[in-house]
N, C-alpha and C positions, 0 to 999 in steps of 0.2 A: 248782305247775306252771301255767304260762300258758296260758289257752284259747287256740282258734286265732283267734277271735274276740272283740275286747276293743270293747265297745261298752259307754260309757257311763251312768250312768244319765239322765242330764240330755238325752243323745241322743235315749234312747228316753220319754220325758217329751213332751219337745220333737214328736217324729214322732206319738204318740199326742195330742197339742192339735193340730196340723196335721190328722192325720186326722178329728177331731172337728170342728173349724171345716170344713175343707172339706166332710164330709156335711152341717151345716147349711146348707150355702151351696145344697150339691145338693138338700134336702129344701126350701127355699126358693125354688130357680127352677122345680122340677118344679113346685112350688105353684102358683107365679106365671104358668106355661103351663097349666097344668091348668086352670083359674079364669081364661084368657087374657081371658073377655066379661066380666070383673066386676074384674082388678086391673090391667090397661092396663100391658101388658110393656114398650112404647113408651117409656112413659113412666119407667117405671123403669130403661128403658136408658139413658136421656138423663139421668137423675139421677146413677145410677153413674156414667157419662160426664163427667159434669159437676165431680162428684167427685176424678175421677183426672185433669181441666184443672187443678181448683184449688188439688190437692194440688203435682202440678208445677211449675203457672206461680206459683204463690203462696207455695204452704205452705213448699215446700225454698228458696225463696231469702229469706224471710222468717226463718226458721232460722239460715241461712247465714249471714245478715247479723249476726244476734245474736251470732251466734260470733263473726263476724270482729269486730265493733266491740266483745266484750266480753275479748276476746282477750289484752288487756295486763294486765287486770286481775289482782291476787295472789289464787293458787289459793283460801283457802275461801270468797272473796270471788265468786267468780267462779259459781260455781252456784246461788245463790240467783239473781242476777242472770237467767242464762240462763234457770233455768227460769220466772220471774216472766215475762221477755219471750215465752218460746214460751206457756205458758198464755196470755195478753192478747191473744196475736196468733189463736190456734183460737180463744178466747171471741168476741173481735168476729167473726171469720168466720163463727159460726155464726149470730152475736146480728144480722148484716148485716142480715140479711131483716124481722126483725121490726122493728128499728128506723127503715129504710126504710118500711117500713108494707107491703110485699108479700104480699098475700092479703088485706090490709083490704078489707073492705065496705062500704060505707052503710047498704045492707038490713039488715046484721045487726052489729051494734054488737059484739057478745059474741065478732066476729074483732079478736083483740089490743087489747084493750082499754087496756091500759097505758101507760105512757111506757117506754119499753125503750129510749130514749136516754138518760134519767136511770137506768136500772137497772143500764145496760150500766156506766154511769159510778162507780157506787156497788160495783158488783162488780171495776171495776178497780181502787177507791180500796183496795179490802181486798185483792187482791190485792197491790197495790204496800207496804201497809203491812204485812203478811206478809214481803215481800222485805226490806225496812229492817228489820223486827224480829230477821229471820234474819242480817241484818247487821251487824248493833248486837252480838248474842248472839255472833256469831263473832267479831268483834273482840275484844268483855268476855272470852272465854275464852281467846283469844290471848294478851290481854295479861295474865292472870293466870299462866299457863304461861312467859310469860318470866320473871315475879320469883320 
């Protein structure tokens, strides 16, 4: 016999992470009011802020693009691909600031010390050689499966 109510498990999975992220979020901003002289809510709005500009103006058409230019490509080809491009594209987003040198000092040497232009460059060489290996491997398996 059918309950009257057929709610899945993966529904209720799903609502119980939702519920748990969003009281983090609540137990996070009451924090950030509470403690408003010492963690600058300002400024933490203007970051979030900042956030949901660059996911919009950036993130989704940067995405979009991947898609569309990777688009012709034959399917198990095609996901190594996309996903090599969306990681590369969040990596330098985030890696922007440091390798700009953004919060560098003079006074104090021990802000960003590194080259995070060559780092950036050295984590993208592995990620792209990750893609061509995932490429190479799906081809070898393809064309073992035709003979």
């Amino acid at each position: 016999m059918n309950s009257p109510i057929n709610v899945s498990a993966g529904v209720v999975r799903r609502s119980l992470a939702y519920g748990a992220g969003g009281g983090l979020i609540l137990v996070g901003t009451c924090g950030l009011l509470v403690d408003a002289d010492r963690t600058d809510p300002l400024g933490w709005a203007l970051w979030v802020g900042g956030l949901i500009v660059v996911h919009d103006a950036f993130l989704v058409p940067l995405v979009l693009l991947a898609g569309a230019a990777t688009g012709r490509l034959r399917k198990p080809y095609r996901s190594p691909l996309r996903i090599a491009l969306t990681t590369a594209a969040l990596l330098c987003l985030v890696a922007l600031p440091a390798v700009a040198g953004i919060g560098r000092r003079a006074d104090n040497p021990s802000l960003l010390p590194l080259d995070y232009g060559r780092n950036l460059l050295i984590v993208l060489g592995a990620i792209s050689l990750a893609a061509t290996t995932a490429v190479v491997v799906l081809h070898l398996r393809s064309g073992r499966s035709r003979t």
